[in-house]
ROVO-477348 format. One record per residue (C-alpha): y, z, x. Coordinates in pm, whole numbers. Each point is the difference from the previous one (the first is absolute). Layout:
N
R      c2      c3      c1
R       Y       Z       X
...
//
This chain:
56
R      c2      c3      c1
R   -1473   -3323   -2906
R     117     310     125
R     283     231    -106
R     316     -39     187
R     113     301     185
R     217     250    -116
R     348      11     248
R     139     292    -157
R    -136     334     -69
R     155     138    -324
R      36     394      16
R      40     229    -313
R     216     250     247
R     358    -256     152
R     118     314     144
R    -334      37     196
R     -19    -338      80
R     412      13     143
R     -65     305     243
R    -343    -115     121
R     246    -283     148
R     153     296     211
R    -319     104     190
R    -123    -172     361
R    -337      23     131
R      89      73     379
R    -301     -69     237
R      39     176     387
R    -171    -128     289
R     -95     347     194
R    -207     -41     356
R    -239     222     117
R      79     227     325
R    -350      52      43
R    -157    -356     -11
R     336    -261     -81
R    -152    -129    -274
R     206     -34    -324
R     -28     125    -325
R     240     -46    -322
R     131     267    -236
R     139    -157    -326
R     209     238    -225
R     213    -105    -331
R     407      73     103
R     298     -23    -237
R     179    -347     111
R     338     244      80
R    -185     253     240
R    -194    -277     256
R     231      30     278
R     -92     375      27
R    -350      -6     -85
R     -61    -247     345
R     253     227     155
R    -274     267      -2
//
């Protein structure tokens, strides 16, 4: 038999663990002038700044 799954991962570090919770991975669709093909650019935002991150 195999060994059930583990559902939580246990940190040594709460605090860490608390502000990763903060942080966003943001992922931009950006077309091409050139040849109108698309391309994505991922970047890691702070949940509070979003809104002016895809303002750019």
């Amino acid at each position: 038999m195999a060994k059930a799954a583990k559902t939580a991962i246990k940190t040594k570090d709460q605090k860490a663990a608390a502000d990763a919770k903060n942080w966003t991975k943001v992922i931009r669709t950006i077309r091409s002038a050139k040849t109108g093909a698309y391309t994505f650019k991922e970047s890691i935002v702070h949940k509070d700044k979003i809104q002016a991150h895809l303002a750019q």
